[in-house]
N, C-alpha and C positions, 0 to 999 in steps of 0.2 A: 517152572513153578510160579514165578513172579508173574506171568503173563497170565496164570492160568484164574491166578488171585484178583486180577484189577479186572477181568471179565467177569467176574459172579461178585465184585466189591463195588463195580460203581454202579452209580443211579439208574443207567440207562442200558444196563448190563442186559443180559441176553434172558438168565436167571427171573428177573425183576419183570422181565414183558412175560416172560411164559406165564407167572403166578399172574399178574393181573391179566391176560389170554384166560387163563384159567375162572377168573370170580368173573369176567366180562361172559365165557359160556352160561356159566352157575344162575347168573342174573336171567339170562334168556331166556335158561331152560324153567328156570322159576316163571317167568313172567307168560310163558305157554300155559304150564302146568293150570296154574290162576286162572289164565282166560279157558281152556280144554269146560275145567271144573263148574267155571261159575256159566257158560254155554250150556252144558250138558244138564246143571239141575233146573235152568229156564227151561229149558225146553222140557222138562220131567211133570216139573210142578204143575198141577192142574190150574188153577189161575191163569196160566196161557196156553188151555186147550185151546182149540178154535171152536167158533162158535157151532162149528155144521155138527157136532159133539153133543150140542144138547138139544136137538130137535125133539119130541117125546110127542106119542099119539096122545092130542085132545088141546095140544097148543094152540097156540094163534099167532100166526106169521105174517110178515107185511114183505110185498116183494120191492125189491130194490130199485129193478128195473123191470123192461118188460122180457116176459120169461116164457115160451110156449109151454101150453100143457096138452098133455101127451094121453092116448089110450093104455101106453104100458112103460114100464121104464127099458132099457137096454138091456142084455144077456148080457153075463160076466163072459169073457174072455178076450182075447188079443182085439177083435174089431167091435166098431160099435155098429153091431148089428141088433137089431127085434123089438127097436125104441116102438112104440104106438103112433101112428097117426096123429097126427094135431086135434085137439079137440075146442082149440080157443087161445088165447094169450091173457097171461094176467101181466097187468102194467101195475110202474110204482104206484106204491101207495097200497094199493087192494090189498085186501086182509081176508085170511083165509084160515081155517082150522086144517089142524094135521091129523089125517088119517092114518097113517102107514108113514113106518119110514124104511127105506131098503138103502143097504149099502150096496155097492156093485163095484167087484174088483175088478180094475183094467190094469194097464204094464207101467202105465205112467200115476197111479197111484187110485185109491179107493175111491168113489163116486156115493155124493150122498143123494138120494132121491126121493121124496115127500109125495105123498098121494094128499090132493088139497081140495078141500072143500069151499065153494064160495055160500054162504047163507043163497037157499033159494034158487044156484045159479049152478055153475060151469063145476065141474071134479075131474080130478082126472093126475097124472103124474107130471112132476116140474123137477127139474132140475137144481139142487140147491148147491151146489157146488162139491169142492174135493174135500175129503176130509179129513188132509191135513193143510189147510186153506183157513186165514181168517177174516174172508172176503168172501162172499157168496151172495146168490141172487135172492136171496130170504135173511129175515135177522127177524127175531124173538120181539112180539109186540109185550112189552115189561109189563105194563099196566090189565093189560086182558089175558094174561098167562098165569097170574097169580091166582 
């Protein structure tokens, strides 16, 4: 009995590590929960849609890089098959109105696709990127969109 006492009575007792085993879990599982939480409503919250989200026919787009434009966009499914013919490239900088927008589902995620207009010039389909991507070969000209 005496033996049984100075194991759950001293400091460094067996008793003593399991309780603090215990809040040292409590702490982790906290400190997931937190990050799980404050992850899951970033990525909710509209504020950090990506931009391939707000493309809308009658915008005005500037392309990033250069981006071939196309007779048709791709068929949804597994391969990327029934794209169009090249009809031209638009390089950075060039500004374009949007006609059409099509999404197109593949396996590696949605595809956003813009039918563009150049003033006087080239139309046809571009590739604007994935959409869930906040990187893409188009971004929203702010001043000419309004």
């Amino acid at each position: 009995m005496q033996r049984r006492e100075s194991i759950e009575s001293g400091p460094s007792s067996l008793g003593t590590r399991l309780r603090e085993a215990d809040m040292s879990l409590k702490k982790i599982a906290l400190a997931v929960l937190i990050a799980t939480t404050v992850l899951t409503v970033s990525m909710l919250c509209p504020w950090k849609r990506a931009p391939m989200e707000g493309f809308r026919t009658g915008s005005i787009v500037v392309a990033e890089r250069s981006v071939p434009i196309r007779q048709s966009p791709p068929k949804e499914g597994l391969f990327y098959v029934g794209k169009g013919a090249p009809v031209g490239h638009a390089q950075a900088g060039d500004m374009f109105r949007v006609g059409a927008v099509a999404r197109v589902r593949k396996p590696m995620g949605d595809q956003i696709w813009l039918y563009v207009e150049r003033m006087g010039g080239m139309r046809g389909w571009a590739y604007a990127g994935r959409s869930d991507s906040s990187v893409g070969n188009f971004s929203m000209n702010k001043v000419a969109s309004k």
